[in-house]
N, C-alpha and C positions, 0 to 999 in steps of 0.2 A: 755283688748283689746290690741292685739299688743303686749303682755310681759308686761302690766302696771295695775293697779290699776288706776280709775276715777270714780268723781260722773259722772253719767249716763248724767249729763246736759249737761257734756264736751264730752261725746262720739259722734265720730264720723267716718261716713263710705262715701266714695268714692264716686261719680256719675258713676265713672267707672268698678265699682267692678260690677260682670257680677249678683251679686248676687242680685244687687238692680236693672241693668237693663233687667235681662234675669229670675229672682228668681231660678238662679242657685244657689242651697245651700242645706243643710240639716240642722235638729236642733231637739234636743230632748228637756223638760222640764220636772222635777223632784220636788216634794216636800217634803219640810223641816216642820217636826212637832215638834216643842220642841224640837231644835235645833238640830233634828237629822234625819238624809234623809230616806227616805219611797222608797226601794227598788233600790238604786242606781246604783250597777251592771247590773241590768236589763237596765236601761237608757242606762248605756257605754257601751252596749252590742249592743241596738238597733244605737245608735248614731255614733258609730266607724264603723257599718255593712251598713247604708246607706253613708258612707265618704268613706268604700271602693267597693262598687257599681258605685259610683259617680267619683271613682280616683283617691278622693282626698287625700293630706298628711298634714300632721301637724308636727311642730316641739316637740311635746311634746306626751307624749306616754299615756298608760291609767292613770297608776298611778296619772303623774303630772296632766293630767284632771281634778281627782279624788280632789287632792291637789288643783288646783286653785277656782275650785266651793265650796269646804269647804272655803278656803280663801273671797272667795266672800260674804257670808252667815257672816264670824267673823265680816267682814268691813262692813258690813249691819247694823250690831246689832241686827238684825232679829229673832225670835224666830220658827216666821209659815211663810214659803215665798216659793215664784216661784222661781225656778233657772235654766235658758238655757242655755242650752250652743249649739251653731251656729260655721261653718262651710261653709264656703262662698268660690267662686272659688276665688275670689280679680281679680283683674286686672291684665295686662302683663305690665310691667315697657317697653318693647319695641311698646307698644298700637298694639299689633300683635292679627288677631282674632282667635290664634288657643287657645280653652282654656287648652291645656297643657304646655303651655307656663305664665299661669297666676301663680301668687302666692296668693295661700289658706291662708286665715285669720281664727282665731278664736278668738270668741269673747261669753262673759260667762258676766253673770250678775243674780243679784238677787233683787226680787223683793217683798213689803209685799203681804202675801196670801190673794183673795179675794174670797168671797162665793157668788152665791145669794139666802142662807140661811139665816137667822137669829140665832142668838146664842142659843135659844130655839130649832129651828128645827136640829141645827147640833146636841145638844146633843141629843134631842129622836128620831133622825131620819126623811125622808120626807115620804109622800105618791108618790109612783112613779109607772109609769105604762113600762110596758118591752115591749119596740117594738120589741126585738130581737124574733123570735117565737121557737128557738133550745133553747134560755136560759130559755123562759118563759116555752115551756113544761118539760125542766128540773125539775126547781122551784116547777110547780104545782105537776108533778109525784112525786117529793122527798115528798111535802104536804102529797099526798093521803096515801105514805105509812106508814109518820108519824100518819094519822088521821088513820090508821088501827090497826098498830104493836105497835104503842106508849106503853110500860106498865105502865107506870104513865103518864097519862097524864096531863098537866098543869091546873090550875083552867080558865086560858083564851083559851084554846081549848077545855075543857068541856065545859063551856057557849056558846062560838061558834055553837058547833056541836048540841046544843039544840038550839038555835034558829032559825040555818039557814039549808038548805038543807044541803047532802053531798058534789056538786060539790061547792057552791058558797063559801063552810065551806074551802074546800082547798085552793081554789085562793087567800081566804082571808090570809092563813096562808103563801101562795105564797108570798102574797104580803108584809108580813110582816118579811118573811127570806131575801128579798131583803133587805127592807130595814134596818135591824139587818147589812147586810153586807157592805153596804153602808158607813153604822156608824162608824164599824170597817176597812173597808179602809180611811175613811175620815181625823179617829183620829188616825192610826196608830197602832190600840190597836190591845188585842185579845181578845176571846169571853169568855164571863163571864157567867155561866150556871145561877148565881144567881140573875144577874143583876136587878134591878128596876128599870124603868124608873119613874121619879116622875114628874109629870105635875106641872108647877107653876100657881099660881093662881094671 
């Protein structure tokens, strides 16, 4: 905050920063998985695109960004963590209300990652239902043409498709590439053709 390094206790922001009284501000957050960022360009992509929408400047460019939230993450000690970084109009040192006249803060911090998963559910994944209706008919059409064109098809999609109809056999299989991806953004990884999931007991 500021050009400094603090525990988060000592941070502290303005009553007059426009950002606390107007929530003038912009702020992306990014996650660290095994000490290493999940897409981060993307962040300071969206994060510098709403700062110049918004006006605003900073005295440090991408890279240093780039450089202080890695820095945050080392002084953390953190392995899986939130990391923001914010972007606030600050106040006018002349209490003038034009806000081109205020000078822009940024302020970056990291924090441990939290889930409302269980350590079981992140590794096999959740049951989730897709509000979205363009992702979900996605999902299901890719299903149907796996449950058609497959040439090998899996021993849990042969069982499948004996037990249940055609259409309920695919959503199922929908619902279960969701959550396959879910997994692999959650953890960073990439898809593993061989993978088993093994239920503990």
């Amino acid at each position: 905050m500021d050009g400094q390094y603090l525990p988060m206790s000592e941070a502290k922001i303005s009553v007059l920063d426009w950002g606390f009284l107007h929530s003038d501000a912009t702020y992306d957050t990014v996650h660290v998985w095994n000490g290493r960022f999940f897409r981060l360009d993307l962040h300071l992509d969206r994060f510098l695109g709403g700062m110049e929408r918004l006006r605003m400047k900073l005295p440090y460019d991408r890279d240093q960004i780039a450089a202080i939230l890695e820095n945050c993450v080392a002084l953390s000690g953190h392995k899986a963590s939130y990391v923001e970084m914010i972007c606030t109009r600050g106040s006018s040192p002349t209490f003038s209300r034009d806000p081109r006249q205020s000078e822009n803060r940024f302020i970056a911090f990291a924090v441990p990652y939290g889930s409302v998963a269980n350590e079981e559910q992140l590794r096999r994944g959740l049951h989730v239902a897709i509000s979205d209706p363009y992702l979900r008919t996605l999902l299901i059409h890719g299903a149907r043409s796996v449950m058609c064109h497959a040439k090998v098809p899996t021993p849990w999609q042969k069982a499948i498709q004996e037990r249940r109809p055609a259409n309920v056999a695919a959503v199922a299989l929908a619902n279960k590439m969701a959550r396959i991806a879910w997994a692999i953004l959650a953890h960073g990884s990439t898809y593993e053709k061989n993978y088993v999931s093994v239920r503990t007991v």
